[in-house]
Steps between C-alpha positions, in 0.01 A plus 500: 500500500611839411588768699154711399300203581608571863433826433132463473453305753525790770428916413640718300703678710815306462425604084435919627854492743752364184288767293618772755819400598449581857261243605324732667121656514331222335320481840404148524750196466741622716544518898597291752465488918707162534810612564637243225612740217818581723865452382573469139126479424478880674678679295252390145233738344239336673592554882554868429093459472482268758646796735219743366209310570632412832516852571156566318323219670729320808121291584467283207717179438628598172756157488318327207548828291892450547490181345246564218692841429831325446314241301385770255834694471689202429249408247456837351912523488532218314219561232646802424802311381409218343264697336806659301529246240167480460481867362809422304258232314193729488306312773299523813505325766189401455529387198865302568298311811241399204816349242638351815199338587495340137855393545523316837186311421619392166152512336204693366268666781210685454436815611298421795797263607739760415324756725467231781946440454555909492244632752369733277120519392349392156506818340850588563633146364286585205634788417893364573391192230383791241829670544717217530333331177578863311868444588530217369576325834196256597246384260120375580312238338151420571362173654363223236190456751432791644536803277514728820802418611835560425832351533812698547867393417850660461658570171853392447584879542294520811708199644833663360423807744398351758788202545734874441377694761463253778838414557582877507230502828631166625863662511388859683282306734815300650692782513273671721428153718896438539466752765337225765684125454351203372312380875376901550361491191342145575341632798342818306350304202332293728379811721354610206366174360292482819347886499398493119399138589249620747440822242388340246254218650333745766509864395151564488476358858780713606350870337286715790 
C-alpha cells in the first residue's frame, strides 16, 4: 500500500502542514497531552503544535492527535516526493494508483473493481479510464454478456510506465526507511498494520 493510501485513512491535516511548511494552523490533527513526543520526537513540526494546543486547551487529552498528526506528515512528506516522477510522466496520483492497480493484479478489472482497489468512487475511476484510454495507456472492451459492463486492461505502454516509475519509488522509499534498522522498522509496519487493520473493518463504528 502506498503512502497516500495511509493518507486517507486519517484527515487532511497531515496533507495542509507539508502544503505550509510549518505544520502549523491546520487546527485539527495535531496536539498532544501525553508527554510522549519528548526527545528526538520534540523537536518535529508537529510538537511545535502540540505545545500550542496545550497552551490553548491544557483540559483535553490531545495524545491521539500526536500520533495521527505524525501519521499525516509522514504521509503527506512522502507523497510529495514520490509524486515527482509522476509529473515527470504527466500523471496523477490518482491516476498512477489506477495503472498500479492493473499491474499488481495482472488482469482486466472493471471499473467498479477498480474503484473498490483505489478507494475512489465510480465517477472518478470513470473519468481516469476516459483519460487513460486517450493516452493510449489502458484500453476497455466490453463484456460478451452483459453489454453494461466493461473491462479494463493496460497497454504495453501503460505497463512500460508503470514497471519505470516504480522502482524509482521503491529506491526513495528505502532511503528514507534506512533511517530506523531492519527490527525498528519491523515493529512500525506492524503498528501500522494493526491501526489501518482496525480502520478499515470498523470506521463507521468508530465516527461520533
Amino acid at each position: 500500500m502506498t503512502a497516500p493510501q495511509v493518507a486517507r485513512a486519517g484527515s487532511t491535516a497531515g496533507a495542509d502542514t507539508a502544503r505550509t511548511g510549518t505544520g502549523r494552523g491546520t487546527g485539527t490533527s495535531t496536539g498532544s497531552g501525553t508527554g510522549t513526543g519528548q526527545g528526538t520526537a520534540a523537536r518535529d513540526t508537529v510538537a511545535a503544535v502540540v505545545r500550542q494546543w496545550r497552551e490553548v486547551h491544557p483540559d483535553l487529552d490531545t495524545g491521539p492527535m500526536e500520533v495521527i498528526g505524525r501519521v499525516n506528515r509522514c504521509a503527506a512528506l512522502l507523497q510529495q516526493a514520490e509524486d515527482a516522477p509522476l509529473r515527470r510522466a504527466g500523471l496523477s496520483r490518482a491516476e498512477f494508483d489506477l495503472l498500479g492497480a492493473l499491474r499488481r493484479t495482472g488482469h482486466e478489472l472493471t471499473p467498479g473493481e477498480l474503484a473498490r482497489e483505489t478507494f475512489s468512487s465510480g465517477a472518478a475511476v470513470t473519468k481516469r479510464v476516459k483519460q487513460l484510454t486517450e493516452r493510449g495507456l489502458v484500453e476497455r472492451r466490453g463484456d460478451t454478456r452483459d453489454r453494461r459492463v466493461a473491462h479494463v486492461r493496460l497497454t504495453g505502454e501503460g505497463r512500460a510506465l508503470v514497471d519505470g516509475i516504480l522502482p524509482e519509488q521503491l529506491a526513495y522509499e528505502k532511503a528514507v526507511l534506512s533511517a530506523l534498522d531492519d527490527d525498528r522498522q519491523g515493529e512500525l509496519s506492524a503498528l501500522l498494520g494493526e491501526l489501518l487493520s482496525r480502520l478499515e473493518g470498523h470506521m463507521q463504528g468508530l465516527r461520533p
